[in-house]
Structure formats: C-alpha cells, structure tokens
gemmi code that builds the backbone of each chain (N, CA, C; Angstrom):
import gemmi

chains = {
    "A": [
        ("UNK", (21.432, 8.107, -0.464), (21.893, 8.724, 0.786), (20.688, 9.176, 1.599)),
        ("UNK", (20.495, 9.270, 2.719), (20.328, 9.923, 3.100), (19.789, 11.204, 3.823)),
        ("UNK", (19.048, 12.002, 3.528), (19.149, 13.476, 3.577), (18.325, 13.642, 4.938)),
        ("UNK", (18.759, 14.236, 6.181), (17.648, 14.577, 7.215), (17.340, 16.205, 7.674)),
        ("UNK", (15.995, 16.624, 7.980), (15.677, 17.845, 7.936), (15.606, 18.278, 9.239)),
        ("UNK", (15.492, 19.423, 10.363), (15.578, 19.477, 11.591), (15.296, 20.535, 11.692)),
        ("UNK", (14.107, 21.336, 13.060), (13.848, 22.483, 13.190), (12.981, 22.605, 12.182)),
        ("UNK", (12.609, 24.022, 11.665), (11.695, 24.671, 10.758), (11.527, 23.857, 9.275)),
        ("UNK", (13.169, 23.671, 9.200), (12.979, 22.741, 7.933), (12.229, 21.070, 7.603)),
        ("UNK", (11.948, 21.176, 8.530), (11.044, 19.759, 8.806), (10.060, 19.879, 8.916)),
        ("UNK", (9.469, 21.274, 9.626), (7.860, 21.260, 9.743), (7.669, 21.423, 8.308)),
        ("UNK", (8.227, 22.850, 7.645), (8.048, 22.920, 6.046), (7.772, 21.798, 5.311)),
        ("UNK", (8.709, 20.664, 5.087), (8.883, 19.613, 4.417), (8.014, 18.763, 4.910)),
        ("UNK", (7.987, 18.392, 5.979), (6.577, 17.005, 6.679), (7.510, 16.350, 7.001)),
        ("UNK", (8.859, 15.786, 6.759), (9.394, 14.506, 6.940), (10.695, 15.199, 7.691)),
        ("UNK", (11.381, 14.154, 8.593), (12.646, 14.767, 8.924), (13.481, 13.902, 8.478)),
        ("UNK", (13.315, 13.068, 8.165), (13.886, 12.121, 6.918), (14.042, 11.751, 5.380)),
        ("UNK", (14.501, 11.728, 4.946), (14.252, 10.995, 3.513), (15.369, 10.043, 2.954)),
        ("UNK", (15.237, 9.341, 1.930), (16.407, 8.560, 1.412), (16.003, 9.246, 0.076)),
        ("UNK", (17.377, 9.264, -1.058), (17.146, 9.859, -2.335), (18.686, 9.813, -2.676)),
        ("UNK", (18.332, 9.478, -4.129), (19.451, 9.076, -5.222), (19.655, 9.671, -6.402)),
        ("UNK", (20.198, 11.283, -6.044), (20.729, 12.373, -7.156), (21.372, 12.004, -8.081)),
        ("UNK", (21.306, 12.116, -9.144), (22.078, 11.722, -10.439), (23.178, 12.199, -10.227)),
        ("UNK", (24.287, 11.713, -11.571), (25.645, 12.327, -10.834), (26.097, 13.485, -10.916)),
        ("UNK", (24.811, 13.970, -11.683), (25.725, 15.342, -11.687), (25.407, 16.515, -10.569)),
        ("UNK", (24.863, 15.941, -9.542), (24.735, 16.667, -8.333), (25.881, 16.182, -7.147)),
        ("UNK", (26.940, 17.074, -7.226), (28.102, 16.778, -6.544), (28.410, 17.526, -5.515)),
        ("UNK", (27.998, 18.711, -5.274), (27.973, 19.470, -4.510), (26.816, 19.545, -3.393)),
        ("UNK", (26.850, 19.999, -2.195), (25.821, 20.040, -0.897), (24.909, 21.368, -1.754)),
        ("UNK", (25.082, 22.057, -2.512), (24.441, 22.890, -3.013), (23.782, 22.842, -3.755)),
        ("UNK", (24.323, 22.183, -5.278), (23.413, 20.964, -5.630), (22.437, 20.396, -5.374)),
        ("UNK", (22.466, 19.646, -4.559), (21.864, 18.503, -4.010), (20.334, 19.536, -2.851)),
        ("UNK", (21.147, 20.682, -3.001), (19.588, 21.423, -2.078), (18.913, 21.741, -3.642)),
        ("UNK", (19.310, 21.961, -4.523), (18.613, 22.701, -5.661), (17.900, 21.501, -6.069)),
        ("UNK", (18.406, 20.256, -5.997), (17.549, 18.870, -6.841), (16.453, 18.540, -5.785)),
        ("UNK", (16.640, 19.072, -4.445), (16.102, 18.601, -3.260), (14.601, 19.661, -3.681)),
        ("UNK", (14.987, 20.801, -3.832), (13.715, 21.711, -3.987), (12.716, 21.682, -5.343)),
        ("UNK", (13.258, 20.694, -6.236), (12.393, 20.657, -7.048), (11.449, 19.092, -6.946)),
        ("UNK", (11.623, 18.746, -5.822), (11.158, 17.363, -5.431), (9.585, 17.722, -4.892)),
        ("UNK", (8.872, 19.130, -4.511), (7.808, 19.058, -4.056), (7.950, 20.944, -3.853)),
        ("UNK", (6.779, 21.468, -3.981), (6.686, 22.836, -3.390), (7.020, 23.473, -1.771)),
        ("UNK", (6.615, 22.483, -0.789), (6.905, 22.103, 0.079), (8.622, 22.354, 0.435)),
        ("UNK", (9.572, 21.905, -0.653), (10.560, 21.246, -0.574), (11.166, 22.591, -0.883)),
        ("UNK", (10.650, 23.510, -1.907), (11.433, 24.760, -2.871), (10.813, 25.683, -1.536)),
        ("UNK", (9.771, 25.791, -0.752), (9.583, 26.499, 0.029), (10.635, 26.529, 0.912)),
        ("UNK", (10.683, 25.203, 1.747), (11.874, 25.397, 2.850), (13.434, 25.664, 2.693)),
        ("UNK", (13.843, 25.066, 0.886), (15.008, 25.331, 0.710), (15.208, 26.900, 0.184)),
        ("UNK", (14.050, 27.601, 0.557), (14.274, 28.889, -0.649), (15.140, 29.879, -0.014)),
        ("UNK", (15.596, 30.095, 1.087), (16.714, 31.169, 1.593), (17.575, 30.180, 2.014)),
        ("UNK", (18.323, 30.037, 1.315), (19.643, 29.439, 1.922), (20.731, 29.429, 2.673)),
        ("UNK", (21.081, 31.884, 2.675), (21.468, 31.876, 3.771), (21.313, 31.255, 5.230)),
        ("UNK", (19.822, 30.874, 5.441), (18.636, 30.458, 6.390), (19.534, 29.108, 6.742)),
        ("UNK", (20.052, 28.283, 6.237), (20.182, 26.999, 6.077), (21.743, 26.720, 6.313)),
        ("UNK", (22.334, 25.711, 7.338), (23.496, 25.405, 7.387), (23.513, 23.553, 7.292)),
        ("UNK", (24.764, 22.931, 6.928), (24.677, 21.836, 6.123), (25.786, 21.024, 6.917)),
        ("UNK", (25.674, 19.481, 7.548), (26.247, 18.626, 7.632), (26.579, 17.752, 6.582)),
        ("UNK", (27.808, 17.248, 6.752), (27.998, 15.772, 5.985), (28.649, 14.797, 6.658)),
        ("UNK", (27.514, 13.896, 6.444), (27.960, 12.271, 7.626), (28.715, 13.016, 8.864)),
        ("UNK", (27.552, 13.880, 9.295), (27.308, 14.694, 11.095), (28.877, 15.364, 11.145)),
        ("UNK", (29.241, 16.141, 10.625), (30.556, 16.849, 10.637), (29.929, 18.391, 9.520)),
        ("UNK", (29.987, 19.719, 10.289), (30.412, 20.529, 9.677), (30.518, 21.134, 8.261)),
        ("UNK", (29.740, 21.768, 6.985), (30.397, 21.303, 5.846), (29.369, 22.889, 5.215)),
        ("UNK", (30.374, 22.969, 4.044), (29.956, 24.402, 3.619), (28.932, 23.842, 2.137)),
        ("UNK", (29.012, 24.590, 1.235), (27.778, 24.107, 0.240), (28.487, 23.772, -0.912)),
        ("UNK", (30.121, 24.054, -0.712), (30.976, 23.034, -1.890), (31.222, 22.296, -1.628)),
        ("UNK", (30.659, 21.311, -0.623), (31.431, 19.950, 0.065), (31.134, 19.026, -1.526)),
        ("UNK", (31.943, 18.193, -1.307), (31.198, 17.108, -2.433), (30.280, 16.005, -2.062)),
        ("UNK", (29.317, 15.574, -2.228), (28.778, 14.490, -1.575), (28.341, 13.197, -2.029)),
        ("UNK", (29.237, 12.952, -2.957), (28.895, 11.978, -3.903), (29.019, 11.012, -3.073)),
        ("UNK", (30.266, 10.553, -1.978), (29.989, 9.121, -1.002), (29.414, 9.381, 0.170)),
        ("UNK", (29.031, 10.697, 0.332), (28.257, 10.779, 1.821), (26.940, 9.750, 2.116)),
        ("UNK", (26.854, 9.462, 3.261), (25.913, 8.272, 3.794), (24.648, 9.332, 4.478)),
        ("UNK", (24.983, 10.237, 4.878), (23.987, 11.351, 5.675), (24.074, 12.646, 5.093)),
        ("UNK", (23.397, 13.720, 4.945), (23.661, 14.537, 4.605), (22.513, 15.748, 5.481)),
        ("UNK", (22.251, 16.777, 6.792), (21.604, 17.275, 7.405), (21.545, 18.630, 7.117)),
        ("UNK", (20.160, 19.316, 6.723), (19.927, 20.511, 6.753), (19.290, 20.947, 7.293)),
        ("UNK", (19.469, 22.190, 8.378), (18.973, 22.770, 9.672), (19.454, 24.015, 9.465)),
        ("UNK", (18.593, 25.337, 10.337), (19.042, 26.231, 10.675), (20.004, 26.761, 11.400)),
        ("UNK", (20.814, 27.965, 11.552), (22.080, 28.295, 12.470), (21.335, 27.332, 14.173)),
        ("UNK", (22.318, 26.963, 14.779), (22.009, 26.020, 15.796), (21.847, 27.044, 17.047)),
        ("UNK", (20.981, 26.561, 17.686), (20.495, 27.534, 18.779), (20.553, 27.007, 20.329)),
        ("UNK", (21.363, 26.587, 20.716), (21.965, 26.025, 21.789), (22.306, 26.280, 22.966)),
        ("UNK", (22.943, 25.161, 23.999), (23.513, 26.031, 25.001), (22.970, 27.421, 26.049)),
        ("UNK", (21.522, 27.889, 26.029), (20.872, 28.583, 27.160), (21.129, 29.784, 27.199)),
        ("UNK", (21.681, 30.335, 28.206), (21.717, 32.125, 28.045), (22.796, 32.600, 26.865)),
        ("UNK", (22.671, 33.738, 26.829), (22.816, 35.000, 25.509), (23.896, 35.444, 26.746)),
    ],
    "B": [
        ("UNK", (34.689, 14.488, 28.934), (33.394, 13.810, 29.619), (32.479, 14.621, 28.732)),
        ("UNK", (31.669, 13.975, 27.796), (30.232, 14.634, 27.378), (29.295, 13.201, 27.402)),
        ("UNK", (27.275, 14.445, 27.616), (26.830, 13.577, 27.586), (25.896, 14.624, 27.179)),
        ("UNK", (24.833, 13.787, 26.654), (24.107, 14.439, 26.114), (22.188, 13.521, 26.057)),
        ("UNK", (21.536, 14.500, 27.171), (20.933, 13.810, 27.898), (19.066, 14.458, 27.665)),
        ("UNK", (18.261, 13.927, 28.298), (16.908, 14.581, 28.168), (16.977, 14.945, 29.883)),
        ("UNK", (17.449, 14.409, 30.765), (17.317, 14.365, 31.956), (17.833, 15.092, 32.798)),
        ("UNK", (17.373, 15.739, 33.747), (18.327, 17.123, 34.842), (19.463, 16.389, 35.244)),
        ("UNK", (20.275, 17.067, 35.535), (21.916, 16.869, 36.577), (21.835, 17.359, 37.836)),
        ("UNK", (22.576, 16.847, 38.589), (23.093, 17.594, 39.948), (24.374, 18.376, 39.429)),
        ("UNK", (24.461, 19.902, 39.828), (25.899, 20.236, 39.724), (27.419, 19.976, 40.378)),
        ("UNK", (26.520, 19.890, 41.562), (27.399, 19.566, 42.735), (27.921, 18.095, 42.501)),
        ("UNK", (26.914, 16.863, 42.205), (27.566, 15.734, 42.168), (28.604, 15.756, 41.221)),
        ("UNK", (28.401, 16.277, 40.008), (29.227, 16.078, 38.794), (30.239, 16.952, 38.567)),
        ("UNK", (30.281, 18.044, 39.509), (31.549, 18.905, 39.614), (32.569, 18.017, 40.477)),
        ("UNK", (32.084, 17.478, 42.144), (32.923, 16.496, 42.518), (33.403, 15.394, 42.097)),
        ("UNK", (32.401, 14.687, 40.883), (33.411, 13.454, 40.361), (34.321, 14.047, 39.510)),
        ("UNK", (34.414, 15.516, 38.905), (35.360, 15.446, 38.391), (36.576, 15.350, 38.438)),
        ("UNK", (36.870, 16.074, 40.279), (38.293, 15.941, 39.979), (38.313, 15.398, 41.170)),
        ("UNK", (37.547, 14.396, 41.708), (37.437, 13.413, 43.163), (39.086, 12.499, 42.668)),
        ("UNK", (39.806, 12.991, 43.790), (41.184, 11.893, 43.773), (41.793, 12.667, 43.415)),
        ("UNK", (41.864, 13.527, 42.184), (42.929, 14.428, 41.191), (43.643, 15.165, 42.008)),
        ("UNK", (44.307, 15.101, 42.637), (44.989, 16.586, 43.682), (46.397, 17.604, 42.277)),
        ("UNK", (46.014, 16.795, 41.018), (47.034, 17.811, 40.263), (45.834, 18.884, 40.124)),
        ("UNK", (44.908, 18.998, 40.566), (43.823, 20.116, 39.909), (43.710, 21.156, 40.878)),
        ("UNK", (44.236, 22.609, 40.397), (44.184, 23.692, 41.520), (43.039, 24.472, 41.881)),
        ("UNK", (42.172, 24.315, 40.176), (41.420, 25.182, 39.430), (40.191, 24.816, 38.614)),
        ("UNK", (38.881, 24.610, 39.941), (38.088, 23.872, 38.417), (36.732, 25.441, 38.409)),
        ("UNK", (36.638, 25.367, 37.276), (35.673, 26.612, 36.814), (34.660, 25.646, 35.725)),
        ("UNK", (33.296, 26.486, 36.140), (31.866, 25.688, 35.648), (30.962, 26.640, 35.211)),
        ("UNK", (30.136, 26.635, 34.249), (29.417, 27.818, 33.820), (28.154, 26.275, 33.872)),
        ("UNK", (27.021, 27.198, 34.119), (25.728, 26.737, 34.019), (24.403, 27.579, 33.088)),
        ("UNK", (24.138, 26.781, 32.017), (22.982, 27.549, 31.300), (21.752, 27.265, 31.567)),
        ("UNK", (20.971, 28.150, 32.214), (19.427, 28.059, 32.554), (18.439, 28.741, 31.684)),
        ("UNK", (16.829, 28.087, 32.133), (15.892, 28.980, 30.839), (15.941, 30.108, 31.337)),
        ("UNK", (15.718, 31.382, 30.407), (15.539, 32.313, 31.341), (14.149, 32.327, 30.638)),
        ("UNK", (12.399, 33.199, 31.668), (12.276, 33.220, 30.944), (12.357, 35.120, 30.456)),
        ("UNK", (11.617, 35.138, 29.112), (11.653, 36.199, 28.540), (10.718, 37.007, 28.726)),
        ("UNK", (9.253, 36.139, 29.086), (7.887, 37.310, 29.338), (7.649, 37.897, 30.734)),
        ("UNK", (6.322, 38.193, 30.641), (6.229, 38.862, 31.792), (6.359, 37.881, 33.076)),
        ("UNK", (6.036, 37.967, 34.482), (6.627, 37.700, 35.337), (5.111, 36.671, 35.696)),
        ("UNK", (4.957, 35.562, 36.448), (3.962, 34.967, 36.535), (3.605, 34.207, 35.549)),
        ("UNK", (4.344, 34.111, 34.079), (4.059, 33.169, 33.097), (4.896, 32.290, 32.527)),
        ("UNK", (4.574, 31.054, 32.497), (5.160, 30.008, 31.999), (5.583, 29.780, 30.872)),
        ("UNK", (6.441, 30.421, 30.355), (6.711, 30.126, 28.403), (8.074, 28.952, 28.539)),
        ("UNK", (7.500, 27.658, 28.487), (8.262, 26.789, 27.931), (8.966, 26.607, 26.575)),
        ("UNK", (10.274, 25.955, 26.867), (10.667, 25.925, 25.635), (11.224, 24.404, 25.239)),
        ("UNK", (11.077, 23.933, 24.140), (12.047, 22.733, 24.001), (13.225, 22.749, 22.798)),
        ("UNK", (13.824, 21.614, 23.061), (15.246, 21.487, 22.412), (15.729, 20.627, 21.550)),
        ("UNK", (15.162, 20.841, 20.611), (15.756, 19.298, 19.643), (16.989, 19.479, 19.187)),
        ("UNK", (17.614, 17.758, 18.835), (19.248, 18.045, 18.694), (18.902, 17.162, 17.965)),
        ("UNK", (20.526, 16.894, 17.232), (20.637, 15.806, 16.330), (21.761, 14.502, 16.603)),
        ("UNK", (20.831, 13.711, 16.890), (21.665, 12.644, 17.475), (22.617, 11.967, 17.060)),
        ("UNK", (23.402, 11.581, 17.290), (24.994, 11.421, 16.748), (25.509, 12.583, 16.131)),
        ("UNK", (25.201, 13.242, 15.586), (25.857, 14.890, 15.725), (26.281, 15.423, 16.663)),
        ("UNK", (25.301, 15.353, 17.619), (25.589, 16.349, 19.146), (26.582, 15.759, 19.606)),
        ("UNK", (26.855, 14.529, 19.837), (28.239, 14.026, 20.509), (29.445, 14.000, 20.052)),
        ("UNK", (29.481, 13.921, 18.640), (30.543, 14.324, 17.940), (30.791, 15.710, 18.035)),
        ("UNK", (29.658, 16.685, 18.011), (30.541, 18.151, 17.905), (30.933, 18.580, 19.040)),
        ("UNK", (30.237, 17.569, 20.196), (30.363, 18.371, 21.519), (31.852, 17.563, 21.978)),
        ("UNK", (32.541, 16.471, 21.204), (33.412, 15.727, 21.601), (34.619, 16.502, 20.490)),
        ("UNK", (34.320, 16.951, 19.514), (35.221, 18.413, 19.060), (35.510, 19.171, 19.843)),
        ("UNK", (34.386, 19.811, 20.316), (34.780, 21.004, 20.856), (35.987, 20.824, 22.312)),
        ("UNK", (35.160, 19.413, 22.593), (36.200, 19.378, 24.222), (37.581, 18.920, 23.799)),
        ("UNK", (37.832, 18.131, 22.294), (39.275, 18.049, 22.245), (39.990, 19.278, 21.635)),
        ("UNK", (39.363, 20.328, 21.059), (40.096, 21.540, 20.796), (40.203, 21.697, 22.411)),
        ("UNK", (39.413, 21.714, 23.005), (39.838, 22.719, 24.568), (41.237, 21.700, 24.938)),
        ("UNK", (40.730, 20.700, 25.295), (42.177, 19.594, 25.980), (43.087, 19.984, 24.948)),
        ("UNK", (43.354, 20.192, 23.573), (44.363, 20.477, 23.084), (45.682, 22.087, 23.188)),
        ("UNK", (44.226, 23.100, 23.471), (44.625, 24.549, 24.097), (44.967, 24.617, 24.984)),
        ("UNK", (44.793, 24.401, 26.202), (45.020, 24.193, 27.577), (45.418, 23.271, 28.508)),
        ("UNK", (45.765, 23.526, 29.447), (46.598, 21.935, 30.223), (45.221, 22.000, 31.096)),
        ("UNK", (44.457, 20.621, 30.473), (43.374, 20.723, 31.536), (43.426, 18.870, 32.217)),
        ("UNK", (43.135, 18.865, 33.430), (42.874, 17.561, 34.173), (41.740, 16.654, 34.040)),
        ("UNK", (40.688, 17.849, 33.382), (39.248, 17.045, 33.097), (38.505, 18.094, 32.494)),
        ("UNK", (37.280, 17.775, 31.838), (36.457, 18.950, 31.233), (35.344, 18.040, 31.263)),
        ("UNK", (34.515, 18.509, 30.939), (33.039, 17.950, 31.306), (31.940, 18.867, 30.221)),
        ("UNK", (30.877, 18.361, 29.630), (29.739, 19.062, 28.639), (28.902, 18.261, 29.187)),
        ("UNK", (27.579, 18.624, 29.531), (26.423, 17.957, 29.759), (25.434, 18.912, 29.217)),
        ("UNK", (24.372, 18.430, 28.106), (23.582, 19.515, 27.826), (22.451, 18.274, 27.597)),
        ("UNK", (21.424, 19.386, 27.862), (20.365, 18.843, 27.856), (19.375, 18.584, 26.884)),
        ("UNK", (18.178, 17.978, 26.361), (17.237, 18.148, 25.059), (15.763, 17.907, 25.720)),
        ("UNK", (14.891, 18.318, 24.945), (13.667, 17.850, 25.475), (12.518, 18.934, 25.887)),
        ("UNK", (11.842, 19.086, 26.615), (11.483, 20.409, 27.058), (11.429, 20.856, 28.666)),
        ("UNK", (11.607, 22.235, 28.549), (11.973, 22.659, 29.886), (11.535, 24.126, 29.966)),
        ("UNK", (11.593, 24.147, 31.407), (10.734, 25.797, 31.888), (11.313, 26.411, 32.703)),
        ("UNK", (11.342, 27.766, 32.540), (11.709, 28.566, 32.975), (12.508, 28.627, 34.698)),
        ("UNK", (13.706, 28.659, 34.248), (14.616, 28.000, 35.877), (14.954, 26.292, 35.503)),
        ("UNK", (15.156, 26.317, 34.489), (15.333, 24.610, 34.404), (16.997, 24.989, 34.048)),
        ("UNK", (17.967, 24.071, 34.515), (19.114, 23.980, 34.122), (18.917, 23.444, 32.465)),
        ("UNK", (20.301, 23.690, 31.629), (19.983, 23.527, 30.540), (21.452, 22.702, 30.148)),
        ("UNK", (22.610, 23.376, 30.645), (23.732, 22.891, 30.153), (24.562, 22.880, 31.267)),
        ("UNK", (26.050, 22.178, 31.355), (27.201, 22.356, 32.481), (28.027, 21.998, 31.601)),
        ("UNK", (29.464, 23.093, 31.454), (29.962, 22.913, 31.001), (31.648, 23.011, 32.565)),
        ("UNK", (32.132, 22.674, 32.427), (33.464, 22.608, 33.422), (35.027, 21.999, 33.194)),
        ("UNK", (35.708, 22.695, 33.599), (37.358, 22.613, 33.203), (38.221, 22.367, 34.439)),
        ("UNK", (38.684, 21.796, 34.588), (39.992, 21.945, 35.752), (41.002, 21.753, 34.930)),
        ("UNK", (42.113, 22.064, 35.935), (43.507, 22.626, 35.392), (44.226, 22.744, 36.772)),
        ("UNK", (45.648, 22.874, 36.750), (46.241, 22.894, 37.655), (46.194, 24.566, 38.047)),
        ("UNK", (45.888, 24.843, 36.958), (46.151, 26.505, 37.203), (44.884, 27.276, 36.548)),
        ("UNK", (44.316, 28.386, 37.487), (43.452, 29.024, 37.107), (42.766, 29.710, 35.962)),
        ("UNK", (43.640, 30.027, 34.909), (43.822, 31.128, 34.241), (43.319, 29.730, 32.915)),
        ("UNK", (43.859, 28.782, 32.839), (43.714, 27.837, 32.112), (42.145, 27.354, 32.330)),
        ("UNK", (41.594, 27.348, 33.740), (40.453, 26.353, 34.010), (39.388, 27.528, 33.679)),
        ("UNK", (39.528, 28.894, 33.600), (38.474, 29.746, 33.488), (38.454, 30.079, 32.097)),
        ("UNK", (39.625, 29.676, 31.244), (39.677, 30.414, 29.848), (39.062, 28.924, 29.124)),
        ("UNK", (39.314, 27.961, 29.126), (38.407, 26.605, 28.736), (37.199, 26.486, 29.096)),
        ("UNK", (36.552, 26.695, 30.401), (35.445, 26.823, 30.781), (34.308, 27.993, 29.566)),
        ("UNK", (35.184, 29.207, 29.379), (34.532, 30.074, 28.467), (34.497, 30.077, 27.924)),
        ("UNK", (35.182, 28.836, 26.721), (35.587, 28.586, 25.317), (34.723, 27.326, 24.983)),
        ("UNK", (34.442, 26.533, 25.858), (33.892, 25.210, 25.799), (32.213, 25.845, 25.473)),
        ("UNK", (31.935, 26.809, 26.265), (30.563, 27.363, 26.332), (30.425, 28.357, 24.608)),
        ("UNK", (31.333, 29.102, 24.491), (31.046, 29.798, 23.606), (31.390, 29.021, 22.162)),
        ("UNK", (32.199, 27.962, 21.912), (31.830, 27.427, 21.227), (30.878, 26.190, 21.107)),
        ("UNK", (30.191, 26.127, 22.364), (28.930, 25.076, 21.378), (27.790, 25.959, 21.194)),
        ("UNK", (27.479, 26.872, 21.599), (26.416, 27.524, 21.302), (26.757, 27.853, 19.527)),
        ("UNK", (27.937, 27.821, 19.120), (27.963, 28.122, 17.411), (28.347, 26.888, 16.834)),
        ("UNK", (28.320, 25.647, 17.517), (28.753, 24.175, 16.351), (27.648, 23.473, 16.952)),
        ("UNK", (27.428, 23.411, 18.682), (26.806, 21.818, 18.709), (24.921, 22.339, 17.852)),
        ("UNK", (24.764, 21.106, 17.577), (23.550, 20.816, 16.953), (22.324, 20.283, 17.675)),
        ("UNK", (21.541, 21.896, 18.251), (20.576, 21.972, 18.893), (19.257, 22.986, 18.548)),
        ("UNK", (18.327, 23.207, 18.688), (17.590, 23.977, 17.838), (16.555, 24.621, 19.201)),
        ("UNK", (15.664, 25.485, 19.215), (15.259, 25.968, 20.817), (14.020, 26.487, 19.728)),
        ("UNK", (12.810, 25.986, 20.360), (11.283, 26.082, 19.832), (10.741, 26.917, 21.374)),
        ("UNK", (10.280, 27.706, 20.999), (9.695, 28.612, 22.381), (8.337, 28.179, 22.293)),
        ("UNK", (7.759, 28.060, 23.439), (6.327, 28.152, 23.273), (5.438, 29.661, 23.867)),
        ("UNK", (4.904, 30.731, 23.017), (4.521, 32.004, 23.047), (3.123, 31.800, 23.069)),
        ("UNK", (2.381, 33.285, 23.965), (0.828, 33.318, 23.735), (0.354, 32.850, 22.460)),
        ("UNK", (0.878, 33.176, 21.630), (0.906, 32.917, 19.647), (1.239, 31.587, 19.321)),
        ("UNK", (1.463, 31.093, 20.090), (1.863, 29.556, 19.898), (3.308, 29.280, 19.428)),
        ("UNK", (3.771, 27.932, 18.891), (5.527, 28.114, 19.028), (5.726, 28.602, 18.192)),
        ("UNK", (7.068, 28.534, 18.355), (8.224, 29.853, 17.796), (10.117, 29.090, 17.791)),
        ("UNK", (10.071, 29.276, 16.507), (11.584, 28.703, 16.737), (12.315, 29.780, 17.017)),
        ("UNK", (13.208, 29.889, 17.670), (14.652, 31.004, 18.145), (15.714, 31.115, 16.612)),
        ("UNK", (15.918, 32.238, 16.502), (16.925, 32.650, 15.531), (18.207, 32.722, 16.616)),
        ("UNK", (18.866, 31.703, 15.792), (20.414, 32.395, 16.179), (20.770, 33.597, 16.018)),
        ("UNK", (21.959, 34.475, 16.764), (22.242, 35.606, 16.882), (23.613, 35.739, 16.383)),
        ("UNK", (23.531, 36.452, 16.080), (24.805, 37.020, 15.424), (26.184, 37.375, 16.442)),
        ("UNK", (25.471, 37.649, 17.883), (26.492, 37.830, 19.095), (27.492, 36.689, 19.451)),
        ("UNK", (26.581, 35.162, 19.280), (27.006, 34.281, 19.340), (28.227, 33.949, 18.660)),
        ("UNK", (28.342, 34.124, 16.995), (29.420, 33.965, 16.574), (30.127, 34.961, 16.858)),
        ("UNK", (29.951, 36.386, 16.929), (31.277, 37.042, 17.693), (31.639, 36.858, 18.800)),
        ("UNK", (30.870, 36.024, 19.927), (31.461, 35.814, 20.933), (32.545, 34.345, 20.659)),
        ("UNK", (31.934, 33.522, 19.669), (33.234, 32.694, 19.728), (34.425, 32.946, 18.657)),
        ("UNK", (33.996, 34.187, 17.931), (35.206, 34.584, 17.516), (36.234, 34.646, 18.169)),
        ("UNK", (35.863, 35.434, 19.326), (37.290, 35.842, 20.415), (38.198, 34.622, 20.844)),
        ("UNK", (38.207, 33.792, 20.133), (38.776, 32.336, 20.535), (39.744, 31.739, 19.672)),
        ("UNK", (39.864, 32.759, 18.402), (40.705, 33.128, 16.786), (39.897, 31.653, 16.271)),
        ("UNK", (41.095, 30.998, 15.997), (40.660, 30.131, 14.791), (39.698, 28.623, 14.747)),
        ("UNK", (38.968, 28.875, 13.579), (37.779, 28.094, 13.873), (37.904, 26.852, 13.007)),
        ("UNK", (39.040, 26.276, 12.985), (39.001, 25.026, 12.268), (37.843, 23.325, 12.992)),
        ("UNK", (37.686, 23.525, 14.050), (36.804, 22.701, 14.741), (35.639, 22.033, 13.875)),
    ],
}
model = gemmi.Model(1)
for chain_id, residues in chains.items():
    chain = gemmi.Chain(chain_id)
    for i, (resn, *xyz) in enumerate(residues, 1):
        res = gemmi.Residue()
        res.name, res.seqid = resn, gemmi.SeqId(i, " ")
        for name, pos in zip(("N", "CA", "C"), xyz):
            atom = gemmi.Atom()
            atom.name, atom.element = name, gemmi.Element(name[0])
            atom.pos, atom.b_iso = gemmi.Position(*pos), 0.0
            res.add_atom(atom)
        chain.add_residue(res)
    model.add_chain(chain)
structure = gemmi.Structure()
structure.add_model(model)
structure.setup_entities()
C-alpha cells in the first residue's frame, strides 16, 4: 500500500511518500503507525504524538481502528488547517 | 461546483455564473477567506498551502453534498485555493443560493465551517524565524459543531 506523509510529518520523515507491505498482523490504521515508526528514528520521531496526527483511508476520513488490510492509500497529516480566517 | 485551484478567482464573475438564467434563486450568500496578515504593519509574512490531491475534492465534494442535502439550494459553489500567497490574497469562496434566504445564508456558513475541519489543507507561515506550520484550533471544531451531526 501505499502510505503518504503531509505537512510536518513529511519534513520529519524526508519522504511524502512511501510504498510498504505490513505483515498481517497489522490490521488496524494504528497498527500500521506503530510498524511505520519502527522503520527509521526519523519515522518514531514524527509518529511519536499521535494525538498530533489524523488518518485517511483511500482519501476518506478514518479513525485509528479503521482496518486497512485492502486499503490502496493510507495518509497521515496533522489536524487540517484550511479555509483562511479564524 | 468545487474546484480546487493554485490560481486567484474573480468573485464577481463566479458569483454571476452561478445563478446566471436561474430566476428560482431569491437568495445567493458568499463568504470570502483572505490572508490576514498577523504581524506588524509594513511586513510581508507569506504563507503557503499544501493540500492533498484527490482528497481535497472528495472532501470538498462531501461537504457540498451534505449542504445540497440540508437545504433547498439552486447552486453552491467551493473554490479554494493552494500554493502560496500574501497578505490580502483571496484564499477561498464559498457560495449558496436558494430560493429563500434563511437557507442561502445558513449553507453558505456551514459549507465554510465545515471545510476548515475535513477539507485537507495544511498553512506553513513564513516568520522572521523562518517557517512555521499553523496548529489547528480548537474553535474550529466548535464552530462546526454548531451544525450537530458529523457523519460527513
């Protein structure tokens, strides 16, 4: 699958991309950040507050029990900061 | 109508195509988001906007079918912008018509307050200190609380 990084979590990491193939027993979007952070220091740095961190699956919305075993995309970014005045 | 663009808008043009011909429309209401900036007066603190592509159109094409689904609206419109921009730069247009007022101003405020908490955009400031990403606020989601339920 997958996995793309955006905002802060990308400078952290270097890449705003990656492809990667979790074993199966990473089924969960939560999961899949914990296998993600042991992939590089880099990686445990940016995933390390998670409140910090909100989670797409295949560009839709998704909390950290999603399952993602057939997801094609999977995006982690900070709360979205959008849209202009306060 | 969403689009989701690097490039400025006219307001005026794109408020008239909306409801050019429509005479069921009594009521069109438009909110516009500009930079503001934040420092002192005489200085340039740019900011830019990264989004996530094919995300942004999908959430911003959510959000406008929850609105068409709440309200009797004739047209709605999202145009937001990405890229970088300075202080007095338009940023977003969001707009509703409706046959009736009450409908075109309560979509107009709902369309706005919920993309600032779904669509997928991120705001990097550039400071004397060099950049700076923006924390979301916590106002934000209580302001689209007031809108009840957030299945979107």
């Amino acid at each position: 699958m997958r996995v793309l990084y955006f905002a802060w979590l990308r400078e952290k990491i270097g890449t705003g991309q990656e492809t990667v193939d979790p074993p199966g027993d990473v089924t969960t979007a939560a999961q899949l950040m914990d296998w993600l952070a042991d992939r590089s220091d880099r990686h445990a740095d940016a995933l390390a507050e998670r409140s910090a961190i909100r989670i797409a699956v295949d560009q839709r919305h998704a909390g950290a029990d999603e399952l993602i075993a057939d997801a094609e995309e999977v995006a982690l970014f900070p709360p979205v900061t959008g849209g202009g005045a306060r | 109508m969403i689009r989701v663009q690097e490039a400025d808008f006219d307001v005026g043009n794109e408020l008239e195509a909306m409801t050019a011909g429509n005479t069921r429309v009594g009521g069109l209401c438009s909110f516009v988001g500009l930079v503001r900036d934040m420092q002192a007066a005489g200085t340039v603190h740019a900011m830019t906007l990264e989004h996530y592509p094919g995300m942004t159109e999908k959430a911003l094409a959510d959000i406008e079918a929850e609105a068409q689904a709440r309200w009797p609206l004739e047209a709605s419109l999202i145009i937001h912008r990405y890229g970088r921009m300075e202080p007095g730069d338009r940023i977003v247009l969001v707009a509703a018509a409706s046959p009736h007022r009450e409908a075109a101003f309560e979509a107009c405020h709902f369309l706005i307050d919920w993309l600032k908490t779904k669509a997928p955009f991120w705001k990097r400031e550039e400071t004397p200190d060099g950049a700076q990403w923006v924390d979301a606020r916590d106002s934000d989601d209580v302001a689209a609380e007031r809108w009840g339920r957030g299945d979107t």
